[in-house]
Every structure is written in structure tokens, then in C-alpha cells.
KOLPAPA-390529 format. One record per residue: z, y, x of N, C-alpha, C in turn; residue in three letters. Coordinates in steps of 0.05 Angstrom, whole numbers, plus 5000, padded with zeros to 4 digits. Atoms other than C-alpha are relative to their C-alpha. Layout:
residues N
ZYXZYXZYXAla...
This chain:
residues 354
497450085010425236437973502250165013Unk498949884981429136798023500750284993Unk499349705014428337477989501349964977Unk499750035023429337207922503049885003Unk497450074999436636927957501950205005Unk498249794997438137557982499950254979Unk500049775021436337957909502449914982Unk499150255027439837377865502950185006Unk497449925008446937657835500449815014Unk499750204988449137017849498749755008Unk502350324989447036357893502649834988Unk498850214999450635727868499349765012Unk502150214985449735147913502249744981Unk498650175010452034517883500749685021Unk500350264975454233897925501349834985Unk500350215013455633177909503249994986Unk496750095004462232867878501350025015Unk497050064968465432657945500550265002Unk499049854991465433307952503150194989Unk497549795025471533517896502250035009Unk497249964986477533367940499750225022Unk500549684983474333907994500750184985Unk501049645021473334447941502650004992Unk497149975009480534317908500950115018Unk498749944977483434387978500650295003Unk501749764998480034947986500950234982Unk498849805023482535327925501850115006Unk497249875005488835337944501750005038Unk500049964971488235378023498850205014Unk500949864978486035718086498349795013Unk500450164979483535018125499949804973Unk500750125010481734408098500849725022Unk499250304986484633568124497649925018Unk501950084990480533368177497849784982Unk500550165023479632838130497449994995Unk502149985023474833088095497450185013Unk502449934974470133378157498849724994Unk501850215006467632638141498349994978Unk500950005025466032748076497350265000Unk502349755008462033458082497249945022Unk502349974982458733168149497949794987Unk502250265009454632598103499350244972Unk501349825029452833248046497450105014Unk501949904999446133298049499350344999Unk500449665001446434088035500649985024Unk499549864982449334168090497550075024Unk501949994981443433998140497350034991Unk502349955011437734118092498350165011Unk501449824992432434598116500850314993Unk500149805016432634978055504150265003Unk497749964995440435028070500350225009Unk500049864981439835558118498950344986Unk501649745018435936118078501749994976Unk497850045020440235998023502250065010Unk497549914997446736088054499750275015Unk499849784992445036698094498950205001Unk499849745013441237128057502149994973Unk498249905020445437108001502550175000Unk498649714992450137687981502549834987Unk497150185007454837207940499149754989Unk500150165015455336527942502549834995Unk497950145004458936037911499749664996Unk500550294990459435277929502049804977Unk499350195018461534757870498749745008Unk500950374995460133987866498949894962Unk500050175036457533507809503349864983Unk497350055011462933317760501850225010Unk498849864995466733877786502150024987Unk497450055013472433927735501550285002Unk499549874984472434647756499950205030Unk499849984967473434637832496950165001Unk502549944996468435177853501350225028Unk498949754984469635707912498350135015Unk502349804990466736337941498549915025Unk501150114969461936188000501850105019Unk498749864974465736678046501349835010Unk497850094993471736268039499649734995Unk501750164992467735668042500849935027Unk500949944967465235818114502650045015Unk497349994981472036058134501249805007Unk499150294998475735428116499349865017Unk501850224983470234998149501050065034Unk499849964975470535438208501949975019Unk497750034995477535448217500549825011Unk498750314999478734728216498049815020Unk501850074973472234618267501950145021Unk500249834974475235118320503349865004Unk498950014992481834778312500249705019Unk501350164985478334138339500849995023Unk500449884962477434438409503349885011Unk496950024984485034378423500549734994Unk499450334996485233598419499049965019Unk501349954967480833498478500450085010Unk500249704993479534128495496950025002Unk502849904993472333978504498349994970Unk502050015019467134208449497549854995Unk501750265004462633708453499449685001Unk500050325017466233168434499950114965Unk500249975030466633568366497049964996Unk503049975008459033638365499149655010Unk500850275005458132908380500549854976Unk499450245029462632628318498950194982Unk501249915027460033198273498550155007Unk501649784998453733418291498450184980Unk501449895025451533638222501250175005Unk498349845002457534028219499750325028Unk499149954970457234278293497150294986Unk501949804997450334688269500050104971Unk499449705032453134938192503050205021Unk497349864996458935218240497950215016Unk502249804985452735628277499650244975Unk500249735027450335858204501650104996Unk497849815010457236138190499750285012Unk500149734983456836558253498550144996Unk503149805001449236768235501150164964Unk499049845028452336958161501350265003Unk496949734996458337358188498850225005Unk501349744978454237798239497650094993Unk502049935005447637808218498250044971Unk501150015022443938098156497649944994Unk501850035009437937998110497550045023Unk501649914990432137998162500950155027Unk499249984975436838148221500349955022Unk499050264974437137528265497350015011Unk503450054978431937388318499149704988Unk501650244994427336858321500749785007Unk498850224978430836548368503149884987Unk497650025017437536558329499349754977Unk500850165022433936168270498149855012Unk501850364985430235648315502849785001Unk497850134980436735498349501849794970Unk498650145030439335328275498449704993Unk501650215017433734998251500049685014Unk499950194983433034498306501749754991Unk498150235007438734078281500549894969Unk500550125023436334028208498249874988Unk501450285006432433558165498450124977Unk501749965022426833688115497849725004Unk501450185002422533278082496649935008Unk502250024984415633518105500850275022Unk500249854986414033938169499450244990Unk499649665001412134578139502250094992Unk496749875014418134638101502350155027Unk498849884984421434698171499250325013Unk501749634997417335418180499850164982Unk500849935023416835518111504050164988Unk498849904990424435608120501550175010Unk499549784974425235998177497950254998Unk501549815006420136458158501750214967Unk498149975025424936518085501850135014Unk498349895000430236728135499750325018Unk500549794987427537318170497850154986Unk502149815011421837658129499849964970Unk500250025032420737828048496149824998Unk503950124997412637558068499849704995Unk500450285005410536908039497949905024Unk501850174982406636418093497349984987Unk503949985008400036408047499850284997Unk500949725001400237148045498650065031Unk501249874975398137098123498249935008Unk502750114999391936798112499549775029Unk500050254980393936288166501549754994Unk499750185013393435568149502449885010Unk497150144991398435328200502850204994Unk498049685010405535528180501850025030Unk498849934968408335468261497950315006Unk501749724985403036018274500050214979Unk499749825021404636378208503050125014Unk497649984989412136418227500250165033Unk500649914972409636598302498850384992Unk501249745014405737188267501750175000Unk497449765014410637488229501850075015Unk497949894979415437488288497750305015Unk501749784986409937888320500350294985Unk500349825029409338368260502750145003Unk497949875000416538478267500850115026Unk500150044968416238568344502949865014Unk498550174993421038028353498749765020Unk501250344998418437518404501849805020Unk498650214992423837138420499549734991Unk501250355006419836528390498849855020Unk501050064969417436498464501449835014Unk498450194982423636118487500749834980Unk500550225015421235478458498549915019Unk500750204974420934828499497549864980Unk502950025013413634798467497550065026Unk501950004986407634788507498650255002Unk500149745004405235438524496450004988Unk503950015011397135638493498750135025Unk502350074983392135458537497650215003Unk502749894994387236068520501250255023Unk499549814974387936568582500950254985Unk497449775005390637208543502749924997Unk498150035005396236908523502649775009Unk498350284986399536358565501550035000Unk496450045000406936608562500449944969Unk499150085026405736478484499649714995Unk499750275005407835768458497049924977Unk501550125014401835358428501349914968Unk498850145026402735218350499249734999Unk499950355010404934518333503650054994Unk497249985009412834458339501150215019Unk499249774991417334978355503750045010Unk497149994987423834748386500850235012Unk498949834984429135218411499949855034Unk499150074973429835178490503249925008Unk497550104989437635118481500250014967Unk499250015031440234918409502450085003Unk497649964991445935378419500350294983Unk500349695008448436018380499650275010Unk502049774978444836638413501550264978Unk499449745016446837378391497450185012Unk502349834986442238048402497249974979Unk501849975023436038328361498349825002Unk502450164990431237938397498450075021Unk502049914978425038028448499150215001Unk501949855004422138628449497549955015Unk502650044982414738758472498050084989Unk501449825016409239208463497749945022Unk504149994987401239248476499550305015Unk501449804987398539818520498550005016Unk502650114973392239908555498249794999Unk500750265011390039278521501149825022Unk499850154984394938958563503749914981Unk497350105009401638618536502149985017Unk497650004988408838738556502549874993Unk496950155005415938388557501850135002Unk497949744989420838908550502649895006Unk497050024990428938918570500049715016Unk499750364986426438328619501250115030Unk497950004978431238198675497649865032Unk500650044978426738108746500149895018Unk498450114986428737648791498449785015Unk501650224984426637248858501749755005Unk498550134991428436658891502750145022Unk498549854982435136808933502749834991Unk497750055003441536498948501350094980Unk497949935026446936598886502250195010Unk497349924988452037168906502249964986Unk497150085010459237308900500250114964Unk500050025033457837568829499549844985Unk501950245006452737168808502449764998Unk498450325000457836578825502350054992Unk497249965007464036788806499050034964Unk501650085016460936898738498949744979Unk500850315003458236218729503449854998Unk498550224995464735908756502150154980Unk499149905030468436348698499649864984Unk499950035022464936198650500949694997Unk499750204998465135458668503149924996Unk496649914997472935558674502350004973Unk498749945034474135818600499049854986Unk501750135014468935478572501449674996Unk499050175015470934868516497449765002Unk502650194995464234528540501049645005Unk499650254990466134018585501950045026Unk498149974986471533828630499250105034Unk501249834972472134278695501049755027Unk500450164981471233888762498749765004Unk501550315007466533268737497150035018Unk502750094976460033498786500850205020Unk499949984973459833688857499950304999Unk500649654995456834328860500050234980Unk500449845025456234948820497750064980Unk502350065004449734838804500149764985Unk500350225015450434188781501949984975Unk497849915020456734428739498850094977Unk502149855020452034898707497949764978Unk501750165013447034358691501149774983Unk498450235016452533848658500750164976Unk499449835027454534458613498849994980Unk502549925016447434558587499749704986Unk500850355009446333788583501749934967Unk497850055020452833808532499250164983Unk501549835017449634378498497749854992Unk502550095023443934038469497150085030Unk502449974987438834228536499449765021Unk501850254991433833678562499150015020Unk502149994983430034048608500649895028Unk499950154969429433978694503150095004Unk497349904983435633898735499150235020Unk501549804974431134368787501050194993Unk499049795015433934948776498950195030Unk500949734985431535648811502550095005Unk497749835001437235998845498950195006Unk500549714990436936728847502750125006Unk498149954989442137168864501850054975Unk497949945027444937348793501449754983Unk498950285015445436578772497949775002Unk501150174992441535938765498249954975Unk501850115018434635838724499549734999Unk500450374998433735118698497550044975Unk502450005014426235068668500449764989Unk500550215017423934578618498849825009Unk500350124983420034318663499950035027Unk500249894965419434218737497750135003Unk501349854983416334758780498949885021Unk500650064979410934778825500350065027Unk498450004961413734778901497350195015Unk502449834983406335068916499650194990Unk499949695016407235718878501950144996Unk498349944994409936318885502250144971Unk498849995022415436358832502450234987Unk498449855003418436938788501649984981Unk497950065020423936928745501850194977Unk499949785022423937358678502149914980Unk497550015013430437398647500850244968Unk500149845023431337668573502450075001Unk497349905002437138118565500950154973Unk499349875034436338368485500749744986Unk497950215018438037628459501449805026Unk498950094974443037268504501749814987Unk497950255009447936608500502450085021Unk498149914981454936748529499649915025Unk500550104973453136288589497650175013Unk502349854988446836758601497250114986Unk501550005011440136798571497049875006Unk503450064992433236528559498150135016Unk502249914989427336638601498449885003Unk502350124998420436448634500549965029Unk500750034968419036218702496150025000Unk503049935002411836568720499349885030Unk501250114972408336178774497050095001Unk502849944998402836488803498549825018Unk502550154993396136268830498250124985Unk502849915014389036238802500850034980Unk499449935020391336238745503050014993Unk496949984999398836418723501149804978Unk499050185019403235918682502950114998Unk496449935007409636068643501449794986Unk498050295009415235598641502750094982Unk498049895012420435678580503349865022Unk497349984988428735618611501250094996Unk496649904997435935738616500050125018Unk498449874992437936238648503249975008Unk497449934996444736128673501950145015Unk499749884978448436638703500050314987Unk498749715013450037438702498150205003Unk501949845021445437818652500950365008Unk499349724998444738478679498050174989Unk501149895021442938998628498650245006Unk502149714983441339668676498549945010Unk502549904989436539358714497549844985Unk502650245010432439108662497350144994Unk502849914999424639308659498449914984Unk502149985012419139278626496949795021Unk501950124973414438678655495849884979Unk502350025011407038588645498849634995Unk501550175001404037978617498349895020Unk502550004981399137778665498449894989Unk502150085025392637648625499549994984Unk499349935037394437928566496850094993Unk503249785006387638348574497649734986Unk502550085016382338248519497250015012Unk
């Protein structure tokens, strides 16, 4: 469906009655009455599955209601409106996550806008279209893969001769050498080549947050598997970059109000919390910033800290925490903290070998 959104002359999406006083507005505006943020956050389009593949492959759409009377307007200026009148939110508080508390439907069609604007047909990572999906609603589970696979490849899920569609969707990222489907607070697979890859079942983002960047790279050689543009990093006090950095972004940032926890560490971890992340308060310091895993780490292993630097969240980016021992285990995480892009390498799987 996904190809067939981005061939179609036009997409028309249609939404309910309540919706006719939006769309009027709309005709003859820039912004739209807060008002009526109540009205679009109870439209089922908006949070649909299918929602998402539909609004951003398409090359033109255009958004009408039942009974319409008329009232119909281009998607572009749609999304603008909407956007507009979310971002002017922020300046009543000031913190963004009281908007994403009263409208969280809204809070993740104001993500798709951004993935529309910037990113084309088969452009967005993996990770980009998890981070979306996460916050929408379908009626059975494959549909949520069925989806997300619509928004990144022209390949249908029974064309990959794999019955599950989480490990179809996992595929095709492969196929594209995207594997930013890796930072997913999912359980990693249990067979020994592949333990930094997530087990198919569900496929949560690690931070339900808007991410930019192509995605993961990572290539086979030697019959051994690699993580490319990954960022290196040990345990080690936080320096004056590293922390200045953090206490920036924390600074500008519409998150949450500045001075509410003790340390900068714990600042960090109230941010993420407001962001939509669950995982451990434990957090790894290194010297560039502070890793917070999904789950807690083991204290009896010695622990490295692989930082992606081709898809990234302004606060930092996803990564793994690799704990070695007999056998190695990779933990998905936040990254928080300052993404440095020269010294990034090329790191080996460990047990990739067939």
C-alpha cells in the first residue's frame, strides 16, 4: 500500500463530521483555535496505523470530512496549520510535555509532519518509523508491521516468504542495510550469531521520540558482522564537554522544567522519563555523556558502550551496552550526551561468525 500511496495522483483522506469547523478554519487560515486540537485529538485517522503510510508517502494529499459542504484542504497546509498551533503550545508552560500529556495523539501526528517535510518515499530509517508507530492503534498486530514495512519499501510482507511480519519488516530493513531496528527495547535473539539483534515478537522504539539521519549502517565480512559509524566508548567520568553539552541541551530544551533533580545525571534521566523512556535509572557515564540502558547492567562485567552516530535525537543517540563474558549480551539505550561524528568506527559484532 505504501507504493501504491506514493504512485496515486491523488490521496484523499476523509475524516468525521466534527471535523468541518477544523477544515473551514483552515481554508481561510495559517493556525487553527486551540479549540479544535480537541476535536482532531478524538479522529481516529489521526492515530490509525494505516495513517502513517498514507500521509507520508503521498505526493499530494488532501484532507476533507463526511458531510463536508465543501471544506476540503491540501495536506501540506493541513500539517502546517496543525503544526503551527502545537509549537505555539510550548510558550504557555514552556514545558513540552505537558502538550504531549493532554494531546498525545496529536503529540505523535506532529512527529509525522516532521517525517513528511524531511523525509522521502523509502527515506526514513527504521528507527524513524518505529518511533512513530509506537503511539498508534491498529486493529490486529500485523497490521502494525504490515504498516511500517508500507512506509519504507515497495516489497509486500508475503513476498518474503516469512510468516512472521516483525521478522519480515526486520528483513527488509536488512535488505536495505538499514539496521536501526536494533534500538528496540525488545529482547535481544537468543541464538549466538546474532545477540545484538532483537528477537521477533514486538518491536518498540527504545525512545518514542523524533530521530533524524539515514539509519544504521552495517556490513558482513569475513563471515563476521559489523556496526558501522558506531561511536566507542568506556566507562569514565563525564568531561567538561560531555557536560556542558548535556547541561545545554537541558537549558534550551521545552522538556521539562530546569532545576527539578539534583544532579546532572538525574536531570538527564527526568528528560527521557518526559520523553516517553521507561528504561533503568543506572545509567553508564562515559566521558562524552550518560548511557541509560533498558535494562540494568551487570556490575560483574566488563562493559562497552556503542553509540550510533548516522541516526541521532537532538539530546544524543541510540545505542547498545556490550557486556562481555562467556558469552556477550547487548543491551538496547539512550545515549545521552555529545555524539561525536570523527571518531566514529566501524565495530565488530562479536559472534556474528557462522
Amino acid at each position: 500500500m505504501g507504493f501504491i500511496y506514493s504512485r496515486a495522483e491523488e490521496v484523499i483522506v476523509v475524516l468525521s463530521s466534527a471535523a468541518r469547523p477544523v477544515l473551514q478554519q483552515m481554508s481561510t487560515s495559517d493556525h487553527i483555535d486551540r479549540v479544535h486540537l480537541d476535536l482532531l485529538e478524538q479522529e481516529e485517522w489521526v492515530t490509525r496505523a494505516w495513517t502513517y503510510q498514507e500521509a507520508v508517502n503521498s505526493q499530494n494529499l488532501y484532507i476533507t470530512c463526511e458531510e463536508s459542504h465543501g471544506a476540503i484542504v491540501q495536506g501540506s497546509h493541513f500539517l502546517n496549520c496543525l503544526g503551527y498551533t502545537l509549537s505555539r503550545l510550548d510558550s504557555g508552560s514552556g514545558l513540552a510535555s505537558d502538550k504531549r500529556q493532554r494531546y498525545p495523539r496529536l503529540d505523535a501526528f506532529e512527529d509525522l509532519i516532521a517525517d513528511y517535510m524531511i523525509a522521502g518515499y523509502q527515506e526514513r530509517s527504521a528507527l524513524q518509523v518505529m518511533s512513530n508507530m509506537d503511539r498508534r492503534t491498529q486493529g490486529r498486530r500485523e497490521d502494525h508491521f504490515y504498516a511500517m514495512i508500507g512506509a519504507i519499501s515497495t516489497t509486500r510482507a508475503s513476498s518474503c516468504g516469512i510468516l512472521d511480519p516483525c521478522e519480515a519488516f526486520m528483513s527488509l530493513c536488512e535488505r536495505k542495510g538499514d539496521y536501526s531496528f536494533i534500538y528496540s527495547a525488545a529482547k535481544r535473539d537468543a541464538r549466538t550469531p546474532k545477540r545484538w539483534r532483537p528477537a521477533p515478537g514486538d518491536l518498540p522504539s527504545i525512545l518514542p521520540w523524533h530521530c533524524f539521519g539515514a539509519g544504521q549502517p552495517g556490513h558482513e565480512e569475513l563471515g563476521s558482522f559489523y556496526l558501522d559509524a558506531m561511536l566507542h566508548l568506556g566507562k569514565a567520568a563525564i568531561d567538561e564537554d560531555g557536560g556542558s553539552f548535556v547541561e545545554r541541551w537541558l537549558a534550551s530544551s521545552k522538556i521539562r522544567a530546569v532545576g527539578s533533580a539534583e544532579s546532572l545525571e538525574e536531570s538527564a534521566y527526568v528528560a527521557l522519563r518526559a520523553m516517553g523512556f521507561t528504561g533503568s535509572p543506572e545509567c553508564v557515564s562515559t566521558s562524552h555523556g550518560f548511557f541509560f540502558p533498558w535494562e540494568r547492567l551487570s556490575k560483574d562485567r566488563e562493559i562497552t558502550i556503542l553509540v550510533a552516530t548516522a541516526v541521532r535525537w537532538t539530546c544524543g543517540a541510540p545505542g547498545l551496552a556490550r557486556c562481555d563474558g562467556n558469552e556477550e549480551i547487548y543491551t538496547p539505550g539512550v545515549f545521552f550526551g555529545r555524539v561525536d561524528n570523527g571518531a566514529a568506527v566501524s565495530v565488530k559484532a562479536s559472534g556474528s561468525r557462522e
